[in-house]
N, C-alpha and C positions, 0 to 999 in steps of 0.2 A: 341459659342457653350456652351451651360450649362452645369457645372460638369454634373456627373452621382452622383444621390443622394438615388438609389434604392436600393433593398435589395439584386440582383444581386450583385452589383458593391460592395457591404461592403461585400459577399460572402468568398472570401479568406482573408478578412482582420481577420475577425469571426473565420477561420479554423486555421489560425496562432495563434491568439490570445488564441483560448480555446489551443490550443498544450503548448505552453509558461506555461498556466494554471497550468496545470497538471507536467512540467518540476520542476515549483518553489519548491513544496514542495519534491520530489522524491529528488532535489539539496537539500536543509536544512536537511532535515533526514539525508541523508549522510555523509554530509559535519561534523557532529559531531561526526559522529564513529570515525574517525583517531586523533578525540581531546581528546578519554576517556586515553588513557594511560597519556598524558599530564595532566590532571586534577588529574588523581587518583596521582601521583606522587607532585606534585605540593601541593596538601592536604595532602598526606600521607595517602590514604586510603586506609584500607584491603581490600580482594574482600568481605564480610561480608556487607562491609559500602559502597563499591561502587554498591553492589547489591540493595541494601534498597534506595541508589539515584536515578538508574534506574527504579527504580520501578514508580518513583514520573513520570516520562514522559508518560506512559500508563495512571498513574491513574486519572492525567489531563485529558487526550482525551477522557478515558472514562464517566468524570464527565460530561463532554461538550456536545458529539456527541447527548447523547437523548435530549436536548434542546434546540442542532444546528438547527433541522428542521422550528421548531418556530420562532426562528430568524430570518432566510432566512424571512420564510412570513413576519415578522413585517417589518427590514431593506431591504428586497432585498439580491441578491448573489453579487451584486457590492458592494457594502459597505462592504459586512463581509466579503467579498474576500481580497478585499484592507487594512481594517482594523486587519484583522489576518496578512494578508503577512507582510505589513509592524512591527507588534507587533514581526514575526519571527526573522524580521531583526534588531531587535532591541535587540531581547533575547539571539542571537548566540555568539554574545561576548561578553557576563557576564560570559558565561559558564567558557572561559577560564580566566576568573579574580576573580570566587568565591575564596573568601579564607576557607571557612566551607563547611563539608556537608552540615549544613543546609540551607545555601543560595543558592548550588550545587541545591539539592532538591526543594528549591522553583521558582528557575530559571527553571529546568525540568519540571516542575510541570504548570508553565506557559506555558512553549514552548511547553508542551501536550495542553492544552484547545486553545495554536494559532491554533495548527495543527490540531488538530477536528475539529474547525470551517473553517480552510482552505479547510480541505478536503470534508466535506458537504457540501462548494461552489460550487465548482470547479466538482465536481459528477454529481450535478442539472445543473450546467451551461454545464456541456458535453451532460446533457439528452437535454436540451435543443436546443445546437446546433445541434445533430443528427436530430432533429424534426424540424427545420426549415433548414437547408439543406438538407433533406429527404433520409439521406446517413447513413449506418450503418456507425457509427465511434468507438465507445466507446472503440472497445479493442486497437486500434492504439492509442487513446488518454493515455490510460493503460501502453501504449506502452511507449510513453513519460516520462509517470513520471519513467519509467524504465530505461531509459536513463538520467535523471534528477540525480537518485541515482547514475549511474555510473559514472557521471561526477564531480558529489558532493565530493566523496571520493577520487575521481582521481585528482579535484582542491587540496585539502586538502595535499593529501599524496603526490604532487607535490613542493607545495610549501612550505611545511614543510622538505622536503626532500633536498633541497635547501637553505635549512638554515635561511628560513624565520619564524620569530617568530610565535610561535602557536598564541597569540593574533591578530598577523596584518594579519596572514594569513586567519582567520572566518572574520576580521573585511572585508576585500578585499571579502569574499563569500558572507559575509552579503551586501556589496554593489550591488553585483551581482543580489540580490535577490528581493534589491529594484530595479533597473531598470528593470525587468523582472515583476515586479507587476505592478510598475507603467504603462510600453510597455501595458500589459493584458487586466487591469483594465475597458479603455473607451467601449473595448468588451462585458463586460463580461453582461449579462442580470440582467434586474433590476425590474423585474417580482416580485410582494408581493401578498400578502394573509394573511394580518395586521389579518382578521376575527376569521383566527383559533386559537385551541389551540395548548399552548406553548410543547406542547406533546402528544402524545396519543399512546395506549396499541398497539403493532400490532396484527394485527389480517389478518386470511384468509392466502392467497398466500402471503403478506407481512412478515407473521410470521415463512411460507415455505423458501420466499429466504431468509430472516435473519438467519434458521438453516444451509440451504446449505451454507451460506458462510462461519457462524461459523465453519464447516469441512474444509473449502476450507484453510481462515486465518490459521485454529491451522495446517492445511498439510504443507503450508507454512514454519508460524513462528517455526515447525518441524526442517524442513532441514533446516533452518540459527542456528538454536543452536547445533543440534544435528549431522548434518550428519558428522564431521571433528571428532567428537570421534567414532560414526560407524567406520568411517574409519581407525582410527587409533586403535581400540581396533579389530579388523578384521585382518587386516597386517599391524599393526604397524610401519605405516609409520610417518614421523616427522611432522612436524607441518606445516610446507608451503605445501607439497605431500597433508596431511590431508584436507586441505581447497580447495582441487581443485574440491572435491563433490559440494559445494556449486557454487563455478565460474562454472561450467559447468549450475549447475540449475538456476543459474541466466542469462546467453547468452541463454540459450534456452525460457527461458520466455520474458525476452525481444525480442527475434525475433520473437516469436512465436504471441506476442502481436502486434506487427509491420507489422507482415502480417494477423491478426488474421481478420480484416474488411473482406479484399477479400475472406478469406477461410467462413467465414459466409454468405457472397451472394453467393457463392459455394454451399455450402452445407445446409444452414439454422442453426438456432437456435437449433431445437433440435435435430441434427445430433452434432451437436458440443457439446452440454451440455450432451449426451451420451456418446461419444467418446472419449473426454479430459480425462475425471474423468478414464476408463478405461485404457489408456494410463499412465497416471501418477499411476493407480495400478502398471499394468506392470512393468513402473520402480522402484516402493517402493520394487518388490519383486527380480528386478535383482541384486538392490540396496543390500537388505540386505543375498545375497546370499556370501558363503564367500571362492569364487573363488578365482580370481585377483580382485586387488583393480583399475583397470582399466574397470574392468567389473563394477566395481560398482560406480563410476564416472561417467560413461554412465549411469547407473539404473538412479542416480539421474537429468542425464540431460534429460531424458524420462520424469522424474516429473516434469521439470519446462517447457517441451512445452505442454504435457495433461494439467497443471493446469490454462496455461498462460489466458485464454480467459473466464474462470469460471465465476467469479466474471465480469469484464467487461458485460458479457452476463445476468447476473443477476440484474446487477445495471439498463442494457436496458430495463428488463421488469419492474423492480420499476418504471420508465416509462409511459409503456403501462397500468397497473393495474390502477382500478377506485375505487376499492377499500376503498382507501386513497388516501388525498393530495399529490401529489409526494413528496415537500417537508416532512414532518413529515415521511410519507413512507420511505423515503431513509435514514433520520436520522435515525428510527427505526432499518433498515434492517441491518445500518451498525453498530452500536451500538451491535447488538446481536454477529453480523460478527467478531470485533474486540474483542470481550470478545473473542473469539480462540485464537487470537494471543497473547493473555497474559497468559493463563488456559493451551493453547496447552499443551507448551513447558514443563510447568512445569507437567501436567500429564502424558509427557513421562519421565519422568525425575524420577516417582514413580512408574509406571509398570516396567521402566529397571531396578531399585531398587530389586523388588521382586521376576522379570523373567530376562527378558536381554534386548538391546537396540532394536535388531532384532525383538523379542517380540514382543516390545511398536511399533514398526514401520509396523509391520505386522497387527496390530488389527486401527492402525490409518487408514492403507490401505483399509481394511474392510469399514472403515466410509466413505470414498471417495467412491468406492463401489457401496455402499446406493446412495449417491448424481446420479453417472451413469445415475441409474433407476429410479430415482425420481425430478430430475432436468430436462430434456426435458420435465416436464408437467408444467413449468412457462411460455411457449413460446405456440404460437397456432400453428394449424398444418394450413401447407403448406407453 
């Protein structure tokens, strides 16, 4: 009998693989949070100087992601897949061996442009596999890299906790991360589009979800900075009590991404692109209500099942749009997207300056809001 050599038969190798995908970088990203206190001690940095480091890992991805798209067409998403992931795995322990900020900084700074180009892979490779399985997947793939974070930090803060040295311990994730690329890799589509260019303006519906997501990220990268001092400036609770805003908005988004496929052949695209954003109001405003701090713990776990599926659902229509090349499309969209995540944070951080944190968190809710009623029009009807 002849193997089976059909596209049937490579069918769940394809769904594993793109999952794996999306797992690597959500594991890397994490996996360096429980090494910032080691590093800042280790160099001796103020929070001043270990802010201005951090800075350097956004402003890599940002340098990257607008001339990710381009790439993909020149090399393909297998190559830049393979050749970022392994560049991650190689940059995770330097981190813990920099002896300067500024090698801190250029190390970060690096592992920002893997991680741009990882993640305009691994985006295109999910549009891609949704469209030759003919299966919504995107938000469970989403779902993944959600998982990927919490395992990342739970590797970390395990093995560090155990008395394993912060260096052997990223070096052990870092290996993780090469077998997990390499396992991916032979999946992953190797689709080009050499022809285009290395960039282009977005425009139309491409320029629409690039603004929704920018709301979406800066709602986000919101509650990871912000909601643990709401909390604690509300009912000043201590500092483990403070952070349980955030664990809650993060269990609710990952489940909610995890089953977010099924509830969109449920209900459709722009049922969910209406009703998340709304959802995730609701909890900005139970959130900043200054009841019990257990009330407001749930507020923010409101926020991360309305926002779970936002983005996922947007990156499916970069997709469908003809607009533009997908590639260039999706680097654009998410290049706009991820300026949120760096602008967010710090623009609440100057209206609670002026007004209060409730405030800043009240008018962010507003903008999500907007998205509601304006994001079910990237998806067609029925």
């Amino acid at each position: 009998m002849e193997p089976k050599t059909t596209m049937e038969s490579a069918r769940p190798g394809l769904l594993r693989a793109t999952r794996l995908a999306f797992v690597v970088p959500g594991y890397a990203i994490s996996a360096w949070a429980p090494l910032i206190p080691h590093v800042q001690a280790q160099i001796g940095l103020n929070a001043g100087q270990l802010g201005m480091a951090l800075l350097a890992l956004g402003a890599g991805s940002m340098t990257t992601m607008p001339i990710a798209g381009g790439l993909v067409g020149r090399f393909g998403c297998r190559r830049l897949f393979a050749g970022a992931g392994y560049a991650v795995a190689l940059i995770l322990p330097l981190l813990a061996l920099a002896p300067s900020v500024w090698l801190l900084a250029a190390a970060l700074f690096a592992l920002g442009i893997s991680l741009g180009l990882l993640s305009c892979a691994r985006n295109l490779h999910g549009i891609h596999t949704e469209r030759t399985l003919g299966r919504r997947l995107m938000s469970g793939f989403h779902g993944f890299y959600s998982l990927g974070c919490i395992f990342g930090a739970g590797t970390m803060s395990v093995l560090m906790g155990s008395g394993v040295a912060p260096a052997i311990a990223i070096l052990l994730v870092s290996l993780a991360i090469l077998i997990g690329v390499t396992l991916s890799t032979p999946y992953i589509t190797d689709e080009r589009n050499a022809s285009g260019p290395a960039f282009a303006r977005p425009r139309g519906i491409v320029l629409l979800i690039g603004l929704f997501c920018f709301v979406i990220f800066m709602a986000e990268g919101s509650v990871l900075d912000w909601s643990a001092l709401l909390l604690s400036d509300h009912f000043h609770l201590d500092a483990a009590r403070a952070g349980l805003g955030y664990v809650a908005f993060a269990i609710t988004m990952t489940a909610g991404r995890l089953m977010g496929d099924r509830l969109v052949r449920h209900l459709g695209d722009r049922v969910m692109l209406g009703l998340g954003p709304i959802v995730a109001v609701l909890g900005f405003w139970i959130a900043i209500l200054p009841v019990h701090w257990t009330l407001a713990v749930a507020g923010f776990a409101l926020v991360g099942a309305g926002l779970a599926n936002i983005v996922p659902l947007l990156y499916s229509a970069v997709g469908r749009q003809t607009i533009m090349p997908q590639n260039l499309a999706l680097a654009a969209a998410g290049s706009i997207g991820f300026a949120g995540v760096l602008t967010g944070p710090a623009a609440i951080g100057f209206i609670a300056q002026w007004t209060s944190l409730a405030t800043a968190f009240a008018i962010l809710s507003v903008q999500v809001l907007l998205v509601a009623f304006q994001a079910p029009r990237t998806s067609p009807r029925g």
